[in-house]
C-alpha positions in Angstrom: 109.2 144.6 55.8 111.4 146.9 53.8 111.3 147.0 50.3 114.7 145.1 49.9 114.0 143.0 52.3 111.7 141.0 49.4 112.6 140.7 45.9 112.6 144.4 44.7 111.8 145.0 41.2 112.0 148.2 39.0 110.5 148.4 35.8 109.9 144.9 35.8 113.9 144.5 36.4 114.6 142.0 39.5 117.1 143.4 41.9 119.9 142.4 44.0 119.5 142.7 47.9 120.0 146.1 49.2 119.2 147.8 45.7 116.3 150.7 45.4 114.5 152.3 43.0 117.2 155.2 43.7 119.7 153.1 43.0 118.3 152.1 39.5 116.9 155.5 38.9 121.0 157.0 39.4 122.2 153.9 37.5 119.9 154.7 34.3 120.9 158.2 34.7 124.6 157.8 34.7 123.8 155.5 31.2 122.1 158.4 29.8 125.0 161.1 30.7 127.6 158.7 29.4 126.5 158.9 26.1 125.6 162.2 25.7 129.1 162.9 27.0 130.9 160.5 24.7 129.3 161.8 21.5 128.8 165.4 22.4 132.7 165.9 22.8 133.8 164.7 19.5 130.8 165.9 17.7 131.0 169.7 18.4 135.5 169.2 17.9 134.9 170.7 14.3 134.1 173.8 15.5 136.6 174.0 17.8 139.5 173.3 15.3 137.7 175.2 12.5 136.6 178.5 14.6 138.7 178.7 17.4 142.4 176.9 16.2 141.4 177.5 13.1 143.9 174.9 11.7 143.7 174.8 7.8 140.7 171.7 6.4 143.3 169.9 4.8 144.5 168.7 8.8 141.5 168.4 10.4 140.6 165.0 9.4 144.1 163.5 10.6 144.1 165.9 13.6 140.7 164.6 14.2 141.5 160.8 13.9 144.9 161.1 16.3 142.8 162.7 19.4 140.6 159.9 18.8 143.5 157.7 18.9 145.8 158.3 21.9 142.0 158.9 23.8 141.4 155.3 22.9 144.4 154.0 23.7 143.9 156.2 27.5 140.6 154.4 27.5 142.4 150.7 27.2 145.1 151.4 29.6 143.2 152.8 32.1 139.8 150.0 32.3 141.6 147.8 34.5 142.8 150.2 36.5 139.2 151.4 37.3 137.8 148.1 37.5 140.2 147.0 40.5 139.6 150.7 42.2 136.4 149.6 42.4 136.7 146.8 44.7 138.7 148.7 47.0 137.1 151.6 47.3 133.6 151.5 46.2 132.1 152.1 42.7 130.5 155.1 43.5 133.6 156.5 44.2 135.1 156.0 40.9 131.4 156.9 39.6 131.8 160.2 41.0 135.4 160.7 40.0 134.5 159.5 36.3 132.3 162.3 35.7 134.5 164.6 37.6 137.2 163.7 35.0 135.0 164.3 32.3 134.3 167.6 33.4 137.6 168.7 33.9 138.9 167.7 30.6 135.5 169.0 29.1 135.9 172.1 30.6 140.0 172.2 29.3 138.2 172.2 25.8 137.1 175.6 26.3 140.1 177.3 27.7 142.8 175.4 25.4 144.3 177.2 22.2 146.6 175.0 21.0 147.0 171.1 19.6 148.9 169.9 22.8 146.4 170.9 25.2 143.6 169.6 23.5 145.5 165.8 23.5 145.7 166.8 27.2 141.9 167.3 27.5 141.5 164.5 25.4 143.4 162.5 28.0 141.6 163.3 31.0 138.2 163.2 29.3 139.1 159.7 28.0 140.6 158.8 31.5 136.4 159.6 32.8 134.4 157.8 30.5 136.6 154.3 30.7 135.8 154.7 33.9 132.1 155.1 33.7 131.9 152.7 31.1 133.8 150.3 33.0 131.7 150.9 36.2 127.8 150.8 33.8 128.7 147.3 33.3 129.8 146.6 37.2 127.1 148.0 38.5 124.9 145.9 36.1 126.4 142.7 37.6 125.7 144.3 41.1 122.4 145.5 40.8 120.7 143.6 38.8 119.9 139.5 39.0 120.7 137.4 36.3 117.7 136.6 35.0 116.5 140.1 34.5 120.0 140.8 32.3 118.6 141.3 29.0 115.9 143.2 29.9 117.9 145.3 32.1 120.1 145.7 28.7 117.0 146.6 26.6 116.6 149.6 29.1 120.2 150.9 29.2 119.8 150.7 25.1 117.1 152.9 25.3 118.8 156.0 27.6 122.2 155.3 25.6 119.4 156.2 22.5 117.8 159.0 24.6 121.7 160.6 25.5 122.9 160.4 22.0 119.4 162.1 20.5 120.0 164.9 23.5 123.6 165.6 22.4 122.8 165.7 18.8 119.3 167.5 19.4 120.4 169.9 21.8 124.3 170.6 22.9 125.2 170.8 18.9 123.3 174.2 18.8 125.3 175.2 21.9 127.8 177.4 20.0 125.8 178.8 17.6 123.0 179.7 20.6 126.1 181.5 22.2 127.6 183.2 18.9 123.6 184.3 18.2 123.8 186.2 21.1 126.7 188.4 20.3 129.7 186.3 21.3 132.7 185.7 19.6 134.3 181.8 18.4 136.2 182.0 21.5 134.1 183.2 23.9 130.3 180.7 22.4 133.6 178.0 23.1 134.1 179.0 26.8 130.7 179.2 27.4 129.5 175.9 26.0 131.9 173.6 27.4 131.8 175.7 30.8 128.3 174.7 30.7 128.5 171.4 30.1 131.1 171.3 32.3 128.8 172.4 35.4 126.0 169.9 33.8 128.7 167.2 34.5 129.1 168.2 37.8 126.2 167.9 38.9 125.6 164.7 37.5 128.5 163.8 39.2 126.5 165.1 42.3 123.8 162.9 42.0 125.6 159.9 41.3 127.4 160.4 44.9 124.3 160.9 46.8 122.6 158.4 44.5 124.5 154.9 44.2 124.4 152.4 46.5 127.2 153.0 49.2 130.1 150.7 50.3 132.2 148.1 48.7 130.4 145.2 47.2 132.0 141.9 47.9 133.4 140.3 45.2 134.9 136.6 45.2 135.7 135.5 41.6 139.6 134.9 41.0 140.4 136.7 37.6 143.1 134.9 35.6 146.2 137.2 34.8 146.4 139.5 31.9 148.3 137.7 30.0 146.9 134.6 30.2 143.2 135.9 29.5 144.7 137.4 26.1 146.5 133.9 25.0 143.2 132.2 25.6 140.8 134.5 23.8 143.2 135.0 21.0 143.3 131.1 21.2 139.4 130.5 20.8 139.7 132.5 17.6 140.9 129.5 15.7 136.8 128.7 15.8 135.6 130.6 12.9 132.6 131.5 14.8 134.4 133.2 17.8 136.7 134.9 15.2 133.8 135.9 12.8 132.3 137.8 16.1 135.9 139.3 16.7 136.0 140.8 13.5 132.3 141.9 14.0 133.1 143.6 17.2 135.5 145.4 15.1 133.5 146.8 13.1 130.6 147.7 15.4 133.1 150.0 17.6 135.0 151.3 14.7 131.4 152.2 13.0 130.7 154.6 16.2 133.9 156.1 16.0 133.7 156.8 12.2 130.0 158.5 12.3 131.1 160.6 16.1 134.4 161.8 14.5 133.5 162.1 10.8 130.0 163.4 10.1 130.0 166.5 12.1 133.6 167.5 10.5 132.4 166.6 7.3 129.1 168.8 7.8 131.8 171.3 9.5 133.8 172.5 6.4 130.7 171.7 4.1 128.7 173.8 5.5 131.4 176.7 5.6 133.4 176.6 2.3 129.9 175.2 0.3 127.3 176.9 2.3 128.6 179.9 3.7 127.6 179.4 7.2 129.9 179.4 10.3 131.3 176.5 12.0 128.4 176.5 14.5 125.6 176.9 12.2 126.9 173.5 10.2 127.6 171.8 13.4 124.2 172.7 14.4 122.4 171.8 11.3 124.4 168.1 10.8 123.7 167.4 14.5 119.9 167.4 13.5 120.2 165.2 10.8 122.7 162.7 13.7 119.2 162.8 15.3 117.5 161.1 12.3 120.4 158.4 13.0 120.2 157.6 16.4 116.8 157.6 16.0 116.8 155.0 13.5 119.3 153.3 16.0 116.7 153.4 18.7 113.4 151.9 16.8 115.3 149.2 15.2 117.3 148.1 18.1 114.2 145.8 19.7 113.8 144.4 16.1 117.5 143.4 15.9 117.2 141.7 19.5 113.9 139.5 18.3 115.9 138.6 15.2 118.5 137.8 17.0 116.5 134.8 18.6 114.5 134.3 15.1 117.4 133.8 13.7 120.5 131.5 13.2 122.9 134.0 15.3 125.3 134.6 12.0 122.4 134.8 10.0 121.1 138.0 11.8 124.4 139.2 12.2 125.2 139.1 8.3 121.9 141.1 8.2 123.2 144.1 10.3 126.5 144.0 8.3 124.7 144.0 4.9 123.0 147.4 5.6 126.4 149.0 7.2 127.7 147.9 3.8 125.0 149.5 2.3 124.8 152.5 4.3 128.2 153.6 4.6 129.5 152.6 0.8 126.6 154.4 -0.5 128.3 157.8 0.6 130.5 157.6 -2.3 128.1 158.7 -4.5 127.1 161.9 -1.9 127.8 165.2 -2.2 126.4 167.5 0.4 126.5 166.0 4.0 123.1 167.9 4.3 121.0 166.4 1.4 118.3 163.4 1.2 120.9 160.9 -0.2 123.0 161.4 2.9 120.1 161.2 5.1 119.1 157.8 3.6 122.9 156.9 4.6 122.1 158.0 7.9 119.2 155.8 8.7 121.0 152.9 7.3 123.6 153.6 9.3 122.1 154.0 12.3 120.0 151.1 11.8 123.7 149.0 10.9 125.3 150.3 13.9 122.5 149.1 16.9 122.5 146.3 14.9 125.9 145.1 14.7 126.4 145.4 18.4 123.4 143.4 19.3 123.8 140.7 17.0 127.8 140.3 17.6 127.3 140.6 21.4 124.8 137.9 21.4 126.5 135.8 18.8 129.5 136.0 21.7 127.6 135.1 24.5 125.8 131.9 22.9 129.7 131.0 21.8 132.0 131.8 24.5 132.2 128.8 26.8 131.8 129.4 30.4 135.3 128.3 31.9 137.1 131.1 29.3 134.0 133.4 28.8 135.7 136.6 30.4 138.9 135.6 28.4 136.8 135.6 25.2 134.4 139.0 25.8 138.1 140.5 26.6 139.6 140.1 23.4 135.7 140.7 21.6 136.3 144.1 24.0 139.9 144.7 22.5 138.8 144.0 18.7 136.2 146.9 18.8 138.8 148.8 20.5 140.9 148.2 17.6 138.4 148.9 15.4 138.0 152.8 16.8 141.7 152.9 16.4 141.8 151.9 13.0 138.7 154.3 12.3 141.0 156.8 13.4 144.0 156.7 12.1 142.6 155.5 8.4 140.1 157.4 8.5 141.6 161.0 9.3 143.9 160.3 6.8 141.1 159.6 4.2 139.4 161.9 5.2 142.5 164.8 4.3 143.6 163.0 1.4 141.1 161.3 -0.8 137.4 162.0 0.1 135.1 163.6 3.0 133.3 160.7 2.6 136.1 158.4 2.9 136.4 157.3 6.5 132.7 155.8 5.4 133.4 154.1 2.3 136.8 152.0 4.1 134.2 150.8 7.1 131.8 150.0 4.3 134.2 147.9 2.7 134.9 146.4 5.2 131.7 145.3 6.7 131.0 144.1 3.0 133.7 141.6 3.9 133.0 140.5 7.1 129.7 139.9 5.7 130.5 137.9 3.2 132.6 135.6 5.6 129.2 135.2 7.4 127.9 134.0 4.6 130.5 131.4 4.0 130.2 130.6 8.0 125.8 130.2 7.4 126.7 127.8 4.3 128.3 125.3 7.1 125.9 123.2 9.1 125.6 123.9 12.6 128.4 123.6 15.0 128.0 122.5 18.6 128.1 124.6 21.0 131.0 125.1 23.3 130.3 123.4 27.0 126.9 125.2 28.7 127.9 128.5 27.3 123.7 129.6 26.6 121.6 129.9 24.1 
């Protein structure tokens, strides 16, 4: 008897028929790199625009916020597109071309000198990770059986924690290992996204000789676009369903500000304050990003238990206290390298794992099952609103008012989404929509 022929099981995790080890072992992988990729890119963007455009300070923060614009708004136009490509031709496929896309536009990072092709690496980088992220959360549903969802989920937490950590650990000192050795801006630019470049490749590799092959039937009948958006947006006249809306918002919008924000900040600090070059600072604030996805990963199982501990809004008002906390308390911060920032960091981090644990499981237990993929749709589109926002608002804060700024506006406003928790924990228990979960 094969090994799929029985239940299979990896690390506890109980499989769909036909799925290996291998499988699992490339899945987790792919989770891993898709991190890494999606912070490392924005993360070491200072040093491009400081070093290598060198555009004047007083434009990075809005030149930082509209690349992380129009690649969000790639990333929502393209999801679907991925998603159907998938049934047709196979999600490795798109797997494979994903990272490919990544790669290329990774690799357009190094060689571009100008604003206009840097929106154009933007593009195609943004065009690769909707799909991967599109096809982490297929291939979920494909390999893995219901019941062995969460923990599944707890897993894929940990190498999203384990990517990040890499990227801030490791591929920040990339341009200042290069420039140590004798290179110029230019040339420690080349070189590290040329690397990373071939690292993507190869990963890319893997995943094609790695994911399960062929095109897994699928027979659920999706209701149109359209239709899906005028029923989520309609289940948001329930204060609970439109409490986690506004939470997802805030969860996505909180990556985007700490991804886009810190490192730029830590960027010109460290070159106008310190004296060090664009490399050095990226360098240095990346190991302090480490202290923040490392408070991410410890607390994330704790936010999970209180999650079931908890009333659902209860734990969620939790996570949104300490963003409050963490990100309004870098008003009062100086240096982006110092002790008060670092105890920003942690809270934070902490704030961040937390808000996306508690909203997503505050949508699952409230969504009910005949509009649940209408509902997680529109909970998808507020955090992608939220990144836009983040963004936009936050470059220009960022240019105009204070480093700190893009912070301090998500602070406030988790502060108030927290405080309509509150309102929402002061009203007895609604019933839950129709078999929707605990």
């Amino acid at each position: 008897m094969s090994v799929t022929s029985a239940q299979a099981r990896f690390l506890g995790i109980a499989l769909n028929p036909g799925v290996t080890t291998g499988h699992m072992l490339t899945f987790y992988l792919s989770c891993y790199a898709a991190i890494m990729l999606a912070t490392f890119v924005p993360q070491t963007q200072p040093f491009l625009l400081n070093e290598v455009l060198q555009l004047e300070t007083s434009r990075q923060g809005v030149v930082s916020g509209n690349l992380n614009f129009w690649g969000e708004i790639v990333i929502i136009l393209t999801v679907g597109i991925w998603g159907s490509l998938s049934d047709r031709i196979g999600r490795r496929w798109v797997t494979v071309l994903g990272f490919v896309l990544i790669a290329a536009g990774i690799f357009m990072y190094g060689v571009t000198r100008d604003l206009n092709g840097l929106l154009l690496a933007r593009a195609i980088y943004s065009a690769g990770i909707a799909a991967i992220s599109t096809m982490l959360i297929t291939l979920m549903a494909d390999y893995v059986t219901d019941s062995s969802r969460g923990k599944a989920t707890g897993w894929l937490g940990v190498m999203n924690g384990l990517g990040a950590m890499t990227a801030a650990l490791f591929l920040l000192r990339l341009p200042a290992l290069y420039q140590g050795q004798g290179m110029d801006a230019e040339a420690a630019a080349w070189a590290t996204y040329t690397t990373m470049a071939v690292v993507v490749i190869a990963i890319a590799a893997a995943m094609f000789f790695g994911l399960k092959r062929g095109v897994d039937e699928r027979h659920e009948d999706s209701p149109p676009l359209l239709q899906q958006l005028r029923e989520g947006m309609g289940e948001a006249r329930r204060p609970v369903i439109a409490l986690a809306y506004a939470a997802s918002f805030v969860a996505r919008g909180n990556l985007a500000v700490v991804g886009t924000f810190y490192t730029l900040w830590a960027s010109i600090y460290g070159t106008t304050v310190l004296g060090m070059t664009s490399a050095e600072a990226v360098s240095k604030g990346g190991g302090l990003l480490a202290i923040s996805y490392s408070a991410s990963l410890l607390s994330a199982p704790v936010f999970g238990m209180l999650s079931d501990r908890l009333r659902r809004v209860s734990a969620l008002a939790l996570t949104l206290a300490i963003g409050a906390v963490g990100y309004s308390a870098t008003y009062f911060v100086d240096s982006p390298f110092g002790l008060p920032a670092i105890i920003c960091l942690v809270l934070i981090g902490m704030a961040e794992v937390g808000c996306i644990i508690t909203s997503g499981v505050l949508i699952a237990e409230q969504a009910p099952n005949r509009l649940r993929g209408s509902v997680v749709g529109i909970f998808t589109l507020s955090g992608a609103v939220g990144i836009l926002i983040a963004s936009v608002v936050g470059g220009y804060l960022f240019d105009h008012w204070l480093y700190a700024g893009p912070f301090v506006f998500f602070g406030l406003i988790a502060a108030l989404v927290c405080a309509w928790s509150l309102l929402l924990r002061l009203q007895p228990d609604a019933p839950l929509p129709e078999a929707s979960g605990p």
